[in-house]
N, C-alpha and C positions, 0 to 999 in steps of 0.2 A: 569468747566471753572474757577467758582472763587478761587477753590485752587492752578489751575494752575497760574494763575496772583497772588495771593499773595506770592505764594512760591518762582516763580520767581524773581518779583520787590522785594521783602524781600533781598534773597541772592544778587541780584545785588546792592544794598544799601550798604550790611554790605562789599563784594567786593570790591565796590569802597571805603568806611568807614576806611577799614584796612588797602589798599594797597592803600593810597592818591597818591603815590610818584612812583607805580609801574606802567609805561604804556603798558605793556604787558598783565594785570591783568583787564585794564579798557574794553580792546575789550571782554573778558569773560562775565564784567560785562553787557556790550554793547549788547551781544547776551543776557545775560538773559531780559535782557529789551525788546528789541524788539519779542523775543518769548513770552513774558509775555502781549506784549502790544498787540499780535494777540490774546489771550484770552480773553483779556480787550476790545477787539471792536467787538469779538464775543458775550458778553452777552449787551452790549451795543445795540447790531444791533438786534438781535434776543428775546432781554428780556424788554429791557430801553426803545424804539424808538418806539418800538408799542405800549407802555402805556402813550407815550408823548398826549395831549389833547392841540394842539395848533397851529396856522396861518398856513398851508403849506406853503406859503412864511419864517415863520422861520425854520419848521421840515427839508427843502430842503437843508440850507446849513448845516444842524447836519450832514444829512444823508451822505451829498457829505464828511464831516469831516469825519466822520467814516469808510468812504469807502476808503481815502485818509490815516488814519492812519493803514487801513486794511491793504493794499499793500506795505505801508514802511515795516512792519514787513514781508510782503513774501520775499524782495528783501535782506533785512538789517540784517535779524537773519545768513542765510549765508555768507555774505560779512564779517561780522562780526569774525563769527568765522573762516573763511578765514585768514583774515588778521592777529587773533590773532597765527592761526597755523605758519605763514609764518615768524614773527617776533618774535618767541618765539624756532625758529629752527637756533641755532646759526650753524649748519654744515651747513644748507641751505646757510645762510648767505655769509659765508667763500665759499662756491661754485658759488653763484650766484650774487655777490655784486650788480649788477644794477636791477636785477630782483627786489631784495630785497630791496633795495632803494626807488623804485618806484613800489611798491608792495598795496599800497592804491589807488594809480592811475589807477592800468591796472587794478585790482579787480573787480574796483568800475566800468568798462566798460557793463560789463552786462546791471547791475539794471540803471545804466543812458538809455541804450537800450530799455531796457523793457516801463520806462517812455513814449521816445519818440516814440513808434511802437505803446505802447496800455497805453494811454493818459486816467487817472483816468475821470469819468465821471459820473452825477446821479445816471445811473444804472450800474455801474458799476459792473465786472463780473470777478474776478483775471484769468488770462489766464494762465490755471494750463499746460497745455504742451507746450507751450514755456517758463515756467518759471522750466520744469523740463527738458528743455533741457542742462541747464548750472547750476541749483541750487545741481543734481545730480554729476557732475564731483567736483562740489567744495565742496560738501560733504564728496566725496570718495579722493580726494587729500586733502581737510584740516584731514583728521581722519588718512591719510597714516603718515603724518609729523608728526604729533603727536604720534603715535606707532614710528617711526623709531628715532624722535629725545628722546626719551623715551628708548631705544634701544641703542643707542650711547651716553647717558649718562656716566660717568665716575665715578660722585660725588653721592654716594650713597644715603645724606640726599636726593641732589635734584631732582636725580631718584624715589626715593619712591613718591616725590614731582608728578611728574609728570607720574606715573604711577595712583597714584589715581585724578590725570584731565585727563587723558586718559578715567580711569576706572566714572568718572563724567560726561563728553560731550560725548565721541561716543555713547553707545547704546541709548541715549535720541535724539541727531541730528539723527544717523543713523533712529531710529523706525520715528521720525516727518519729514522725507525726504521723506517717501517710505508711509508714508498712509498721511500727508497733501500736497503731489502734485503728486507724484508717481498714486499715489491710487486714488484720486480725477480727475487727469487728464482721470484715463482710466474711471470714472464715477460709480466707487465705493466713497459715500460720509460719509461711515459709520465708517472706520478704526479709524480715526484721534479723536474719542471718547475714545478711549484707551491712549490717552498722558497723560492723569490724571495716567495712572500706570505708566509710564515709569518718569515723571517728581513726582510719588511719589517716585521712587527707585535713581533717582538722591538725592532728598534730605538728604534722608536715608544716602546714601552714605558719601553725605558729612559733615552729623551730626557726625557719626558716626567715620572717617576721621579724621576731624578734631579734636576731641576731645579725640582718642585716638592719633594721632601721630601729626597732623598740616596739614593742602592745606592750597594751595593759600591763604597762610600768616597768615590765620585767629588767630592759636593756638598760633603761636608767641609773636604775637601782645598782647592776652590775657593774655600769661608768663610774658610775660614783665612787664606789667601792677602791677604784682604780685610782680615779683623781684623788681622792685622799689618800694614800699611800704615797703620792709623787707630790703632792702639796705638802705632806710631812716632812718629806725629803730638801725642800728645795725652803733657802730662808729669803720668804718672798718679801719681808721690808726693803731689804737690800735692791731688791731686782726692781720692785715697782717706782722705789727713788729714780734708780735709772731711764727706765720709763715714761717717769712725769715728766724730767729732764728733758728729755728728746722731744716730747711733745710740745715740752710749752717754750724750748728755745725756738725750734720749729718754726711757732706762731710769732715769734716777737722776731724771728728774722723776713717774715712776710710784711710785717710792719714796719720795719726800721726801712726794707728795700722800697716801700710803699712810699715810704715817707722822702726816702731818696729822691724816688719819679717824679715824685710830686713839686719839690723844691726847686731841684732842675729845670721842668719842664714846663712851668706854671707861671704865669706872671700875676694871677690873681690874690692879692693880696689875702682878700675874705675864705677864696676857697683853699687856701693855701692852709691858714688859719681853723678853716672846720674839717681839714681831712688830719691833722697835726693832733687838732683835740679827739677825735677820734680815735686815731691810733695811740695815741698814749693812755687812753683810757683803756684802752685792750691790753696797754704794756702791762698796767697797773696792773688791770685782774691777772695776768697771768703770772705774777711777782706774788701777789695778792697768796693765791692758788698752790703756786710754789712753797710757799712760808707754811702753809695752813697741813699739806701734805709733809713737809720735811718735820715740823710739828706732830703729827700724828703719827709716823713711823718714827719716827725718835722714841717714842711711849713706849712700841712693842712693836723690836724689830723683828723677833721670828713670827709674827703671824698680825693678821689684822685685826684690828681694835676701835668698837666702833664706840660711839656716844651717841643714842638715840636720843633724838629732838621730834616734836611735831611739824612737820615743814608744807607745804601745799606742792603736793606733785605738780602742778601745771609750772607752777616759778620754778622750781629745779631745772623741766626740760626747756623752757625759755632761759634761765641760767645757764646754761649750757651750750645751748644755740647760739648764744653770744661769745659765747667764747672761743665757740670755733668758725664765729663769723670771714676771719680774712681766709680760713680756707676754702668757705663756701663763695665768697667771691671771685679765690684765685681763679676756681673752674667753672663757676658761672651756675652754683648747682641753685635747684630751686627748692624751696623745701614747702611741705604742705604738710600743716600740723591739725588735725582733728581731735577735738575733744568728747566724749559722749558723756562724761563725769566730769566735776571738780571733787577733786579727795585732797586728803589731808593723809600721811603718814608717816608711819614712826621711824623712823632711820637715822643713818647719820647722812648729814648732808654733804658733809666733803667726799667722802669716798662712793655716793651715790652721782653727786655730778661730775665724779670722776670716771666713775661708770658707765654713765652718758656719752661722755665724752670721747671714752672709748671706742665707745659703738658706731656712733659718728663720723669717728675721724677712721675706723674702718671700712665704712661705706661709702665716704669720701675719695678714702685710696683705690676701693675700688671701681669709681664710676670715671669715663672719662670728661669730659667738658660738655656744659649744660647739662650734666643729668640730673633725676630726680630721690630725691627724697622723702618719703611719706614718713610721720610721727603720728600715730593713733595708740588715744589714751580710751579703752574701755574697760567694761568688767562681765567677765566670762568664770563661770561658777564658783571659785573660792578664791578667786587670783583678780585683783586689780592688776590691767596688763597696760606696758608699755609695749607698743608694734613698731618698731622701726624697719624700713622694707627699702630699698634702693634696687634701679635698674642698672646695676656696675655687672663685671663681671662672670659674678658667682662664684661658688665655691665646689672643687671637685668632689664625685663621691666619694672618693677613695679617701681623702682628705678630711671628709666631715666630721668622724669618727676620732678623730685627733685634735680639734681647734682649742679644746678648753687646756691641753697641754702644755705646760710651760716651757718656754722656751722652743718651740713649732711655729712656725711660721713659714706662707709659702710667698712670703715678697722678698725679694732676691737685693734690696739693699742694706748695706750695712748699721743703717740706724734702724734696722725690724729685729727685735729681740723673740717674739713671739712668746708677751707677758700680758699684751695686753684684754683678752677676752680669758685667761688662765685667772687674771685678777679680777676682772667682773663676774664669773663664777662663783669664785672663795666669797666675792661682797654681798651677792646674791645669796649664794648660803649662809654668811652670816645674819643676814637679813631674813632668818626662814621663808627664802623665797627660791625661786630658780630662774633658770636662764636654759633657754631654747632657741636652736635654728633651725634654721628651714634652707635650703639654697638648692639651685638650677645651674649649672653649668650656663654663661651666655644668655642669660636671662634674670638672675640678683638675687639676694640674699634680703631673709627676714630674721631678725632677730627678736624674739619677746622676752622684757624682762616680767617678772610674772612676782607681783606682792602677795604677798598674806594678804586675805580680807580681817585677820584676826589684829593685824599692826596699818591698814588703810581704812579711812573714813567716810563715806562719799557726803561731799555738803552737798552738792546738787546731783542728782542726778536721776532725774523723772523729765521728761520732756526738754533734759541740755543738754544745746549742740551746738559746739564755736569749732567752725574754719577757718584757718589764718595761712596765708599764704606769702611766702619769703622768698626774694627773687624775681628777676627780671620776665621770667617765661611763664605766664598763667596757666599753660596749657596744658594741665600736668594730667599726666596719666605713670601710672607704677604700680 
C-alpha cells in the first residue's frame, strides 16, 4: 500500500506540475489522487490508528476522518476518470454538446447518491454493491471513450499520445474495478492486494513512455527546458541570416540555370518570354524575402522579434508554396493542400512564411523525384493546425529526439547548417504555439505547426472544404 500512494501522489504532482494550463490532464491527475489517497487511508486505518495510545474522545473523530477520506476515494477515483474520458473525447463533444457541457454535473449524480443513501458514520462500512452498481458502467464507458476517441484520432503525434493513456488507465482502472468493489462486493476481500502489480506496471509504462517518446506532456515540458538553455546560448539572428541565405540563393540559382535551358534551348520566342517572366518574378520575391528578413534580424540580433499583423493562414501557406515553387518542380513533387477552415491569425508574417518554408524545403530534401506532399489546415482542440506530411525518407528514431537542435542536422552537405526546424521552434514559441513531428524511418515525416486558437480566427469553418492540387501527378496518396 505504501508504494501504491507514493507512486500515485508522485505522478499526480508531476501531472498537475507539467500540465499547469491543461484541464483535461488535471482530472488524470485527480484520479491518481484519489486512488492514491484509498492506499493512504488504508495504512492509516489498518497500520497508524491501532498504534495511536490516546483519549477515545480524540481517536473517534481520526477514525470518523479516515473513514470519510476512505469513501471519497471510492466515489471520486471513477467520477474522476469519468469526466476526464468525457472531455477529453472531442467527437463526443461534437455529438453530444449538452451532454458534454454538463457532464460534471450528471457524473457527479451518483457519488452525491451514495452520500445521501449511506451517510459516512463511526463504523462505517463502504457499501461495495451498490457502489458497483454504477462505479462498473462508468468504468466500462469511460475505458470505451477512451479506446474509440483513440481510434478516431487523425493527428498522429496525438494519437500515439493517447494510445499510451489508454495503454496507462485501462488495465490499472479496469483490474481496481473488478477486485476493489466487483470482488469485494461478492465477499472475496483478498483480490484488491494485487493493485501493487497492476499500479507497478502502470508506472513502468509511463517511465518508460514518456522518456522514450512523451504522455501527457511530461517529455515536452522537459525538451523544452533543454531547448531553452541551448537557444540561450546560441545568437540565432546571426545563424538564421545564414540560413535564409542558402536557401534563397539556392532558389534563384534554380532560376538563373532555368532560364539558361531555356534561352539555349528554345527557339520560341513567346515561350521564351513567359518562362523569363516567371522566373524573375520568383527572383524578385526571393530578393523581396531577403530584404525583409535581413530587416528584421538587424532589429534584434540575439533573439527573434516578431511584429504581430492579422494575416489569412490559407495566403501565407499558398505564399509559401510559391516560393518554393522551382524546387517542387526540380523533382516533379506534387503537392495537395486541403483546407477544412479559413482563419485569420495573429503573427508575424515574415518569420511565419519563413517557417513554411522551412518545413517545405525540408520535405523536399527529403523526398526523392515525383514524391508527394500533403498541406492540411484544421482545428483540433485549442490549436488551429498546419499538417505538413511527405513520403521522403523519414527521420531516424534515434535522431527524433534532437531535430529542434541547433545546428543538428543529418544531411551530409556542406550548405545544411541544421538551423532550420531549431528556428521554426523558437518562431513557433514565440507565437504561443508549438511545433511537432511525427516520422517513420522509409515511410515520411509529418510536421504540425500547432496556433493558439486564443491568436487564430476561423472565418469559415462549418461545412468548408477546399482541395487544391499542385503538380503534374493527380494521384496522390501520403
Amino acid at each position: 500500500m505504501l508504494f501504491i500512494w507514493i507512486s500515485l501522489w508522485t505522478l499526480s504532482f508531476i501531472i498537475v506540475k507539467v500540465n499547469d494550463e491543461n484541464k483535461e490532464m488535471k482530472w488524470i491527475a485527480s484520479l491518481c489522487f484519489f486512488s492514491g489517497l484509498g492506499a493512504l487511508c488504508s495504512i492509516l486505518r489498518k497500520q497508524v490508528y491501532p498504534s495511536l495510545n490516546l483519549n477515545p474522545n480524540i481517536k473517534l473523530p481520526i477514525k470518523y476522518t479516515i473513514f470519510y477520506l476512505h469513501s471519497l476515494s471510492y466515489v471520486l477515483s471513477p467520477y474522476s476518470m469519468s469526466v476526464y474520458s468525457v472531455i477529453s473525447s472531442k467527437w463526443l463533444i461534437k455529438k453530444t454538446p449538452f451532454f458534454c457541457r454538463h457532464a460534471k454535473k450528471i457524473l457527479l449524480i451518483p457519488p452525491v447518491l451514495m452520500y445521501l443513501i449511506y451517510p459516512v458514520q463511526f463504523r462505517y462500512k463502504a457499501p461495495f454493491f451498490a457502489l458497483s452498481l454504477w462505479v462498473v458502467p462508468y468504468c466500462i464507458f469511460s475505458n470505451a471513450l477512451l479506446i474509440i476517441t483513440f481510434l478516431k484520432e487523425r493527428n498522429t503525434v496525438i494519437k500515439r499520445q493517447k494510445l499510451f493513456t489508454c495503454l496507462i488507465i485501462t488495465p490499472p482502472t479496469v483490474f481496481d474495478t473488478i477486485s476493489n468493489y466487483v470482488m469485494t462486493a461478492m465477499g472475496n476481500h483478498l483480490v484488491w492486494k494485487y493493485n501493487s502489480v497492476t499500479v507497478f506496471v502502470l508506472v513502468s509504462i509511463f517511465i518508460v513512455a514518456s522518456a522514450k517518446y512523451g504522455v501527457m506532456g511530461i517529455k515536452i515540458r522537459f525538451e523544452k527546458s533543454k531547448l531553452e538553455s541551448t537557444r540561450k546560448s546560441v545568437t540565432s539572428g546571426t545563424a538564421l541570416l545564414t540560413h535564409t541565405l542558402k536557401n534563397e540563393i539556392t532558389k534563384i540559382s534554380i532560376c538563373t540555370n532555368n532560364l539558361r535551358h531555356c534561352i539555349n534551348n528554345s527557339q520560341d520566342a513567346e515561350y521564351i518570354r513567359k518562362v523569363t517572366q516567371e522566373d524573375f518574378k520568383l527572383i524578385d520575391l526571393s530578393f523581396s524575402h531577403l530584404i525583409n528578413m535581413m530587416k528584421t534580424i538587424n532589429e534584434h540580433l540575439t533573439d527573434i522579434s516578431i511584429n504581430p499583423v492579422m494575416v489569412s493562414l490559407n495566403k501565407l501557406v499558398d505564399e509559401s508554396l510559391t516560393m518554393i515553387k522551382p524546387d517542387l518542380d526540380k523533382k516533379g513533387i506534387t503537392v495537395k493542400k486541403s483546407v477544412e477552415l479559413e482563419a485569420s491569425i495573429e503573427c508575424d508574417p515574415i518569420h511565419i512564411k519563413e517557417t513554411f518554408i522551412n518545413v517545405f524545403k525540408n520535405s523536399i530534401e527529403a523526398m526523392s523525384q515525383e514524391g508527394y506532399l500533403s498541406v492540411h489546415i484544421y482545428r483540433e482542440s485549442k490549436w488551429t493546425v498546419v499538417e505538413v506530411t511527405d513520403n521522403g525518407s523519414g527521420i531516424d528514431s534515434n535522431n527524433l529526439a534532437y531535430v529542434f537542435e541547433p545546428f543538428f542536422s543529418t544531411k551530409k552537405t556542406g550548405l545544411n547548417y541544421g538551423l532550420g526546424l531549431s528556428y521554426c521552434y523558437n518562431v513557433m514559441k514565440q507565437h504561443e504555439g508549438k511545433l511537432e513531428i511525427s516520422s517513420r524511418k522509409g515511410f515520411g515525416t509529418s510536421v504540425y505547426l500547432n496556433f493558439n486558437n486564443k491568436k487564430a480566427h476561423a472565418i469559415k469553418a462549418e461545412n468548408y472544404n477546399e482541395v487544391m492540387v499542385y503538380g503534374e501527378n493527380k494521384s496522390f496518396t501520403c
